[in-house]
C-alpha positions in Angstrom: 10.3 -33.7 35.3 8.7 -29.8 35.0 7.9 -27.9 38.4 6.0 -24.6 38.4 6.1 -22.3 41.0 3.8 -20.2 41.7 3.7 -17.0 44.3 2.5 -13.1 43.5 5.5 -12.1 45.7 8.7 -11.7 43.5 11.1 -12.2 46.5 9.6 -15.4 47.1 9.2 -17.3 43.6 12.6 -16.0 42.7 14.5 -17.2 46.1 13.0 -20.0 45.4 14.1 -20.5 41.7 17.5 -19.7 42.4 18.3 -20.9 46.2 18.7 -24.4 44.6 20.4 -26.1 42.0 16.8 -27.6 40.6 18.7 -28.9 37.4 21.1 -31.2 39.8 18.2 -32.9 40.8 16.8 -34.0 37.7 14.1 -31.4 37.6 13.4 -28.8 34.8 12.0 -25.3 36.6 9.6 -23.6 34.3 9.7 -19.9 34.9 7.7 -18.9 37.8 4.1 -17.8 37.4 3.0 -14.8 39.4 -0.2 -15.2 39.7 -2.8 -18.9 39.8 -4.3 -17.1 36.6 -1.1 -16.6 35.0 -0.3 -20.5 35.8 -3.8 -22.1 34.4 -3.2 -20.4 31.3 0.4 -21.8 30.6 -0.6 -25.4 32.5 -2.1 -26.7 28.9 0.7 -26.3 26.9 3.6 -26.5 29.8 2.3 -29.8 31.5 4.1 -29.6 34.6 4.6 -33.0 37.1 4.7 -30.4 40.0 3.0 -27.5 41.4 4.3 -25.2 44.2 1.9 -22.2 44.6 1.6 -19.9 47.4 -1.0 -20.7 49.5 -2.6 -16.5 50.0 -2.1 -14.5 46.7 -4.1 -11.9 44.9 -6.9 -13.1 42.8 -7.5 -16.8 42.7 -6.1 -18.6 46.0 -3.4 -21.5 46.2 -6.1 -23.5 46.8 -7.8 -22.2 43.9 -5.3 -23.0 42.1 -5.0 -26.2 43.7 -8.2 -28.0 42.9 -8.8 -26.2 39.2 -4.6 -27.4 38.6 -5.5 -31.1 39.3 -9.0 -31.0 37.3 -6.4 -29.7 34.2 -3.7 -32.4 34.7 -4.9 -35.2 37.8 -1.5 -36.5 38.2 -0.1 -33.2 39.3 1.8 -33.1 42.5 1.0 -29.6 44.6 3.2 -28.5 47.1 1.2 -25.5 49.4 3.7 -22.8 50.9 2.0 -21.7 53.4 2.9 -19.3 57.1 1.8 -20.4 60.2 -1.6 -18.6 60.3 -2.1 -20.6 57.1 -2.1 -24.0 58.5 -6.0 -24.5 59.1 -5.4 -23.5 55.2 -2.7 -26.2 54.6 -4.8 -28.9 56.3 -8.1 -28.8 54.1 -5.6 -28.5 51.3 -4.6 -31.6 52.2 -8.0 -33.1 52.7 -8.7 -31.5 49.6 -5.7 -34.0 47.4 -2.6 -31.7 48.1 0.2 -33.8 48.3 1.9 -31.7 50.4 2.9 -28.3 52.5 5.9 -26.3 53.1 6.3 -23.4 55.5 7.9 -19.5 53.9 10.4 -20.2 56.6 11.2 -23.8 55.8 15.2 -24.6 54.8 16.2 -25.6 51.3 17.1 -29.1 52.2 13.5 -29.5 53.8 11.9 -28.2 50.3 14.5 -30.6 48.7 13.5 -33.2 50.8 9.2 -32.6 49.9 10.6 -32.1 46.1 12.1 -35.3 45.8 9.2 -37.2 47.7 6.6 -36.0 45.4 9.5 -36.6 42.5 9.9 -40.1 44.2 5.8 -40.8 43.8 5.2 -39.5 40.1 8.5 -41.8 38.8 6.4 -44.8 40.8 3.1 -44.1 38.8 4.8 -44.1 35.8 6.5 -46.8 36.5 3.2 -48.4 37.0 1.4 -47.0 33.9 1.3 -49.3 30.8 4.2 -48.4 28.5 2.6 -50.2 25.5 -0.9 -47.4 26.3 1.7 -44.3 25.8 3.3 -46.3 22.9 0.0 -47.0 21.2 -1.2 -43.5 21.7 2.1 -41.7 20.5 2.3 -44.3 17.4 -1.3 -43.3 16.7 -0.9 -39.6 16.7 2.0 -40.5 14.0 0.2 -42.5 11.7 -2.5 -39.7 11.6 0.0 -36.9 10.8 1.4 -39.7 8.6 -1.5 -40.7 6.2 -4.3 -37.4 7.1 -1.8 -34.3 7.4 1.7 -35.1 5.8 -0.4 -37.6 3.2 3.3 -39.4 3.9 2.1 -43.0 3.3 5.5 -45.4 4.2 4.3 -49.1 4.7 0.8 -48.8 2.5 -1.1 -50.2 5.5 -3.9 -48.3 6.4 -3.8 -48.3 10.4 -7.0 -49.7 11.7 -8.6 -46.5 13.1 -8.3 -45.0 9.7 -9.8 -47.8 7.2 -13.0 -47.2 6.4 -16.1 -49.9 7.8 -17.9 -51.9 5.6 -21.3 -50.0 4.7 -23.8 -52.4 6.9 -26.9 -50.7 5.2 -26.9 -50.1 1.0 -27.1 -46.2 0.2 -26.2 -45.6 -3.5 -25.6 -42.3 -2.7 -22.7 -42.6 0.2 -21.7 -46.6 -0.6 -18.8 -47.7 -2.9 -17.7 -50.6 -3.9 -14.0 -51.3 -3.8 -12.7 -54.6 -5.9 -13.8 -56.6 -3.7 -17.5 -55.8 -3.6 -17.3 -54.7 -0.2 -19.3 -50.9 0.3 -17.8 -48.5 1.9 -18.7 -44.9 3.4 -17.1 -42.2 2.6 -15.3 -39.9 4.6 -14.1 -35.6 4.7 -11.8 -33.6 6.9 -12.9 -31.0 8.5 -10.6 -28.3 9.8 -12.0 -26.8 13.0 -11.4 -23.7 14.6 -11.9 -22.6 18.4 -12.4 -19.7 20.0 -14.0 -17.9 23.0 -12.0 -19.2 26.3 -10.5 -15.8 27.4 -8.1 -15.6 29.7 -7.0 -19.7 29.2 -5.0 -21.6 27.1 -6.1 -22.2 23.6 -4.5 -25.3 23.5 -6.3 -26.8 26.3 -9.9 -25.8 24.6 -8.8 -28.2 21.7 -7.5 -30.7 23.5 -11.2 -30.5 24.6 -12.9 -30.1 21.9 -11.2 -33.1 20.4 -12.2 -34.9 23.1 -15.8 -34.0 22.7 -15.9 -34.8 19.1 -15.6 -38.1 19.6 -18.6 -39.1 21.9 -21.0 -36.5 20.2 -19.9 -37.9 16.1 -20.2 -41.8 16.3 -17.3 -42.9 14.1 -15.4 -39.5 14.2 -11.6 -39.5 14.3 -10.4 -36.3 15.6 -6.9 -35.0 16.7 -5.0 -31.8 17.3 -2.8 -30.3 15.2 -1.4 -26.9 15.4 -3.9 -24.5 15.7 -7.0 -26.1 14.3 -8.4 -29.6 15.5 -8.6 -32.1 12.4 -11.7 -34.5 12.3 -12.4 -37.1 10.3 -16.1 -37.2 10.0 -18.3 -40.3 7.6 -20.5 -38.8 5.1 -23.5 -40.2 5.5 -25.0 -38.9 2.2 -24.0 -36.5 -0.8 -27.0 -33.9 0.3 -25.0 -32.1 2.9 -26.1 -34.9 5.5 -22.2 -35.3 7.2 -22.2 -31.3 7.1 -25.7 -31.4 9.3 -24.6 -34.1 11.8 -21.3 -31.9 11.9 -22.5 -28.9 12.7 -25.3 -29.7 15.4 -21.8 -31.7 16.9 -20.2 -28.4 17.1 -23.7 -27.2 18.2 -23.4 -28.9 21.6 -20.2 -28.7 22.2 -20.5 -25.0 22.0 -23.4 -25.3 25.0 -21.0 -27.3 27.1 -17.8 -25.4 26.8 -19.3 -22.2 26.2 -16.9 -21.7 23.4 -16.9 -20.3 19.4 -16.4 -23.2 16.7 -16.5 -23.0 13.2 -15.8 -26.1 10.7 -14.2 -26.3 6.8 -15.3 -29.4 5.3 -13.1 -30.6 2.3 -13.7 -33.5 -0.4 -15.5 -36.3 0.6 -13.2 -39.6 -0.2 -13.7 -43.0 -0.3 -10.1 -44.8 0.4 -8.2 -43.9 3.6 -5.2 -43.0 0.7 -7.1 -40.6 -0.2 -7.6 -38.9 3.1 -4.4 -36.7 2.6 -6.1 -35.0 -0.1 -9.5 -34.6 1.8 -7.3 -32.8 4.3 -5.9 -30.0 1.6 -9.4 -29.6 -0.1 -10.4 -28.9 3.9 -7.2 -26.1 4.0 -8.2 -24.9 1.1 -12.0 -24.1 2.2 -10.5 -23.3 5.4 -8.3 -19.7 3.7 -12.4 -18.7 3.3 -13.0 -18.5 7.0 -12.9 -14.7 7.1 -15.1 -13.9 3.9 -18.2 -16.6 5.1 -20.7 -16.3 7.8 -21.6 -19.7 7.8 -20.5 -21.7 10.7 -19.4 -24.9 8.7 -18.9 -24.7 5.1 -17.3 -27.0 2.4 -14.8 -26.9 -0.1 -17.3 -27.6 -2.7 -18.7 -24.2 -1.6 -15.6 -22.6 -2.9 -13.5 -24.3 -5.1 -15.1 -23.0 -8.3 -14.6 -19.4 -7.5 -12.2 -17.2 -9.9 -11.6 -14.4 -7.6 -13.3 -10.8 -7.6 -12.4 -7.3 -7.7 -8.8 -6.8 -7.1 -8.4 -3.3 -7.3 -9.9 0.3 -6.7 -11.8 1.9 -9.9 -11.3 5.2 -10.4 -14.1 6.6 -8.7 -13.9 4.5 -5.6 -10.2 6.1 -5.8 -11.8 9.7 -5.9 -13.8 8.9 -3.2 -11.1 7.8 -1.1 -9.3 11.5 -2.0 -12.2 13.0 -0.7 -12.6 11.7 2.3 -9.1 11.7 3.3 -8.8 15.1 2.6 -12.5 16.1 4.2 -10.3 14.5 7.7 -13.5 12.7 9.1 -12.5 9.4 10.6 -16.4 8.3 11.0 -17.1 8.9 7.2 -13.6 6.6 6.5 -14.5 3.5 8.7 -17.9 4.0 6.7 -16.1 3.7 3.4 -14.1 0.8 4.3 -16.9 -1.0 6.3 -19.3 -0.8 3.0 -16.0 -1.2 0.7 -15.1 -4.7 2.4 -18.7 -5.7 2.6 -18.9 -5.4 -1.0 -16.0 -7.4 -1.7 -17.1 -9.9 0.5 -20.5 -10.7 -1.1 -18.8 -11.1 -4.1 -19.6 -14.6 -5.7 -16.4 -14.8 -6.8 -14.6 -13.2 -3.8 -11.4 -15.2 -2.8 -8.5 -14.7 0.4 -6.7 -13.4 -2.8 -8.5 -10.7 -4.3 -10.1 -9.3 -1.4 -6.4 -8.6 0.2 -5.1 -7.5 -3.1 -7.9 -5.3 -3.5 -7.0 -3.9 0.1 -3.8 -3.9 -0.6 -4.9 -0.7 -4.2 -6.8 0.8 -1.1 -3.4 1.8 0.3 -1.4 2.1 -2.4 -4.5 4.8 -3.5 -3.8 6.3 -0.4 0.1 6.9 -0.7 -0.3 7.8 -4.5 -2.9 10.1 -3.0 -0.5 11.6 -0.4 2.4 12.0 -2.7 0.6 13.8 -5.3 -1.7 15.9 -2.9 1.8 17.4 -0.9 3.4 17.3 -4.7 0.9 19.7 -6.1 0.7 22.1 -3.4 4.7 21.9 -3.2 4.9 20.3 0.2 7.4 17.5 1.6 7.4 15.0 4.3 9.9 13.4 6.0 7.7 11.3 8.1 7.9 7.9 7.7 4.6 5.6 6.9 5.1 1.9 7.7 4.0 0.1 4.5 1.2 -2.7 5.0 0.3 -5.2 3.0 -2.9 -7.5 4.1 -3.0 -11.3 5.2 -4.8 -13.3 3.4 -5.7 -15.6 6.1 -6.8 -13.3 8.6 -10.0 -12.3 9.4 -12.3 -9.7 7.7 -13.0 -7.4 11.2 -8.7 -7.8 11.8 -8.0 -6.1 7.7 -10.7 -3.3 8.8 -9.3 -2.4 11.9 -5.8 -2.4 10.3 -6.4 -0.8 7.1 -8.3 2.2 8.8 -5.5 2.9 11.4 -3.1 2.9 8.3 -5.4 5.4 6.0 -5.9 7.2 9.7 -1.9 7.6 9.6 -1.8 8.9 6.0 -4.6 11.4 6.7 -3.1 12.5 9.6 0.8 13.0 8.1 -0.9 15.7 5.2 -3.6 17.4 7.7 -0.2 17.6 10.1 1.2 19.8 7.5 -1.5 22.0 6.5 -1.3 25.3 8.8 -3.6 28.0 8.9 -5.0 31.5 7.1 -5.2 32.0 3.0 -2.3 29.5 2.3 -3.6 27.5 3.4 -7.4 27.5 2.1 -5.5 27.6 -1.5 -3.6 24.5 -0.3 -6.2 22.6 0.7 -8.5 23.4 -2.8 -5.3 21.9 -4.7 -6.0 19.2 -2.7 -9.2 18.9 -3.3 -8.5 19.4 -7.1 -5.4 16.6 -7.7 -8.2 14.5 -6.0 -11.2 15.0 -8.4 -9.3 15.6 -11.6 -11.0 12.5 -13.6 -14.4 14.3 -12.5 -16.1 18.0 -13.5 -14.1 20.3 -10.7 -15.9 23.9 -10.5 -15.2 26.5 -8.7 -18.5 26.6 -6.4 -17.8 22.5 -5.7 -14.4 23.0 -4.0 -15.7 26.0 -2.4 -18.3 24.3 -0.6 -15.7 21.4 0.3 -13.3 23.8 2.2 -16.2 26.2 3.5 -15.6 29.4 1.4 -17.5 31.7 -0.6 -16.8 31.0 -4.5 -15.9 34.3 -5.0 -13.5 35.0 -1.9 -11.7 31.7 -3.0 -11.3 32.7 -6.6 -9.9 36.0 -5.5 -7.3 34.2 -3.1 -6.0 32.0 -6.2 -5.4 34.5 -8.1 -3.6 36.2 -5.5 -1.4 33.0 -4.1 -1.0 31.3 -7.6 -0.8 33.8 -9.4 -3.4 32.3 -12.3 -7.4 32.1 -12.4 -8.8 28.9 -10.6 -9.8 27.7 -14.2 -6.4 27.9 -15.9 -5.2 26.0 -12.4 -7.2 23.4 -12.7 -6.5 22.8 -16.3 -2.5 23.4 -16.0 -3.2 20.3 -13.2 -4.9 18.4 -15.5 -2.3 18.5 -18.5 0.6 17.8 -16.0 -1.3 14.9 -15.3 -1.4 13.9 -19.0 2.2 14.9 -19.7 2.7 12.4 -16.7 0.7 9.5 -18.2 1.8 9.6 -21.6 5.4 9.3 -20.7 5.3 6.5 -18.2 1.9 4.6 -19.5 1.4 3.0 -22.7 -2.7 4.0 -22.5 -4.4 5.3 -25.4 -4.6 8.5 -25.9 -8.5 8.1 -25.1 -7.6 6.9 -21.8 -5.1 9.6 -21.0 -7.8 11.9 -21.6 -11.0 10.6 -19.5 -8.6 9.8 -16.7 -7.1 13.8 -17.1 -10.8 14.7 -17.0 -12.0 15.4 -20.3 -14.6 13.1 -22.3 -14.1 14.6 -25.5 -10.6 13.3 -27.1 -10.3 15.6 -29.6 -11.1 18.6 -27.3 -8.6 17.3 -25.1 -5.9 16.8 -28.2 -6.6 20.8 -29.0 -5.7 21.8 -25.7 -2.7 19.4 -25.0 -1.3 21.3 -28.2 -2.0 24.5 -26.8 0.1 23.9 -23.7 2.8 21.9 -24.7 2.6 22.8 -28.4 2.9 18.8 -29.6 -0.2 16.8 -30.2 -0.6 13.7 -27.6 0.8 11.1 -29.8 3.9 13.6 -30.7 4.4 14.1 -26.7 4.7 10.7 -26.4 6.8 10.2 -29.3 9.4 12.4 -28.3 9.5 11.4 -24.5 10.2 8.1 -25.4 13.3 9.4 -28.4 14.6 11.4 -25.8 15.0 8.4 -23.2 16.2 5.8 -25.9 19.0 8.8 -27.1 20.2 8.6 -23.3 20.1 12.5 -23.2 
């Protein structure tokens, strides 16, 4: 048997958790709540037998408490604590159903004594209360996990709130007939998710919800599990009638318990065998819930699609360089907010793609990083937490995180980047390692880092030592001297991705650098690692 005890003074709620031995007496204390707010949202999922609060706290009152405690569980016992200028207080408690009231100065065999009284009334109303209800109830919620959620089948007899009733009205559309002739209507799982009671338990608003389902969908079946409430719901017709009645359900429910609710609808079926599978085909629409606006959907509406862009093209790569390196966190959440969007409207878009596709957009960003500090000769020893995306969370969750961890990377190479004609030549390399696959002239990088053309070609010459043309195109050979030893593109490839349309331009110039056409590089990269040299 659970007691909760309640009081915004630690002194108190902890004398009174450890003054007696609560365990001896058969009772389990749950930790002590410190506030009637902190105890509502725990009661749901907690369910304690007895309640003894404070009677004068900060926010909500002991009475407070009191009446919303015994509107959540109506069997509760509450004990008041109260001092003697609270006893008008402790009297309309009592009027008000409080079983009970204690003094602040009372001794611990007196709040024994009140304990085991109102210990002494619950163990006679369950003494009273039908055994074979709580048996039914408990063997009910099994055989649902059983046949719906586990799709673990033992005996092969469908329970009798699961078979499906005889079609009284013949609808070619919904009816089938089994061997027997009898029709029958089929039925779908729908997985549904709650939101919007702030501040209370989760748990309770489904307990709710599921409660609800049943008077506003005749013939629903509906029961908590986990985090979602699953609801068993007849199809009524193959047009998308079940997903109506469903949705103007969670319609009203919404206006009563001024809550969020959105539905996944899997395979209609037509045996109560088959329910299991109903139940996956509803998970599996269900992994969708970030990527659709709609408020119920069905699997159907999914279940054909291949999957969409996975990763970053080149130019959206660029881009990304760009703005990292322009160090304007309004322009990134821009990028990523018309980035995801795109993904999203995808008609092939699945929880798959759209996080693997996040997933290039950082590993752009570290390649970006590492080769930005690498070419202006920099190092870093702070650390950047890797982060790779859930696919089951929601689209506005990925944003947030994915721009705090391109914000992180931005931050780590601007960090580094000091001041004076360093580092203007600095940040142009920058800018360069991140536009090498595009035209890069002089007067464009300029503009980027706020310099007159001619001022900055005079400082690269001076800090590097070489003309900005001849830097740029050292870069961009590196690059291919890179590529052809790790990546077995064509030569082509190599080239547009180093910049340069023309292939056979490019092949002159890769043999004026390194003296060895492309194709010879590669050639003797790959002898010299098979030699072990």
């Amino acid at each position: 048997m659970r007691l909760l005890i309640v009081d915004d003074e630690v002194i108190i709620r902890t004398g009174l958790a450890s003054v007696i031995a609560w365990h001896e007496l058969g009772i389990e204390l749950l930790q002590p709540a410190a506030s009637a707010e902190e105890a509502l949202t725990r009661m749901a999922e907690e369910r304690p037998h007895m309640l003894m609060t404070d009677i004068r706290m900060n926010g909500k009152s002991g009475l407070e408490l009191a009446e919303e405690a015994m509107l959540l569980i109506p069997e509760l016992e509450v004990i008041i604590l109260s001092g003697y200028d609270d006893f008008s207080y402790a009297q309309q408690a009592i009027r008000n159903g409080v079983t009970d009231y204690l003094l602040k100065t009372s001794r611990p065999e007196e709040i024994i004594e009140t304990v085991l009284q109102a210990k002494g009334r619950i163990t006679d109303r369950w003494a009273e209360k039908s055994r074979e209800e709580q048996l039914l109830r408990e063997n009910r919620e099994r055989q649902f996990a059983d046949w719906v959620i586990e799709g673990n089948i033992h005996s092969g007899v469908c329970p009798a709130f699961l078979e499906f009733a005889a079609a009284s009205v013949q609808s070619a559309s919904t009816e089938r007939q089994d061997h027997t002739g009898d029709r029958h209507w089929s039925r779908q799982v729908a997985l549904i998710q709650t939101k919007g009671w702030s501040g209370t338990s989760d748990a309770l608003l489904r307990f709710a919800v599921q409660n609800m389902l049943q008077d506003v969908l005749p013939g629903a079946v509906a029961q908590v599990h986990k985090q979602h409430v699953v609801c068993i719901v007849t199809a009524v017709s193959e047009d998308e009638v079940s997903v109506y009645r469903l949705e103007a359900g969670l319609n009203r429910i919404e206006q009563w318990l001024k809550c969020s609710l959105r539905a996944a609808v899997g395979k209609a079926v037509h045996r109560s065998d088959e329910l299991h599978h109903s139940y996956e085909t509803a998970l599996t629409a269900f992994r969708y819930h970030g990527l659709l606006d709609a408020k119920v959907w069905r699997y159907e509406d999914i279940h054909t699609r291949q999957g969409g862009k996975s990763v970053l093209t080149h130019e959206e790569e660029t881009s990304l360089g760009t703005l990292l390196l322009d160090h304007d966190p309004v322009k990134l959440t821009a990028w990523i907010r018309e980035l995801m969007t795109g993904l999203m409207h995808e008609p092939h878009v699945t929880p798959g793609s759209y996080a693997a596709c996040l997933h290039s957009v950082v590993i752009a960003g570290h390649r970006w990083l590492a080769r930005t500090l690498q070419a202006i000769g920099r190092e870093h020893s702070a650390r950047v937490e890797p982060w790779t995306p859930e696919s089951n969370e929601d689209a506005a969750t990925l944003g947030d995180e994915l721009f705090h961890h391109l914000y992180e990377l931005m931050h780590v190479y601007h960090s580094l980047m000091g001041q004076g004609q360093a580092a203007h030549v600095q940040k142009a390399i920058g800018y360069i390692e991140s536009s090498l696959t595009q035209d890069v002239s002089l007067q464009q990088v300029a503009g980027r880092i706020h310099l007159h053309p001619g001022h900055l070609s005079e400082l690269f010459k001076k800090e590097m030592g070489v003309t900005f043309g001849d830097f740029v195109t050292n870069m961009r050979i590196r690059r291919a001297m890179d590529m052809l030893a790790v990546s077995p593109a064509k030569v082509s490839e190599v080239a547009a991705i180093s910049g340069y349309e023309d292939v056979k331009y490019f092949s002159r110039l890769f043999k004026k650098h390194t003296g060895k056409t492309p194709s010879e590089y590669r050639e003797h990269v790959l002898l010299y690692k098979s030699s072990g040299i």
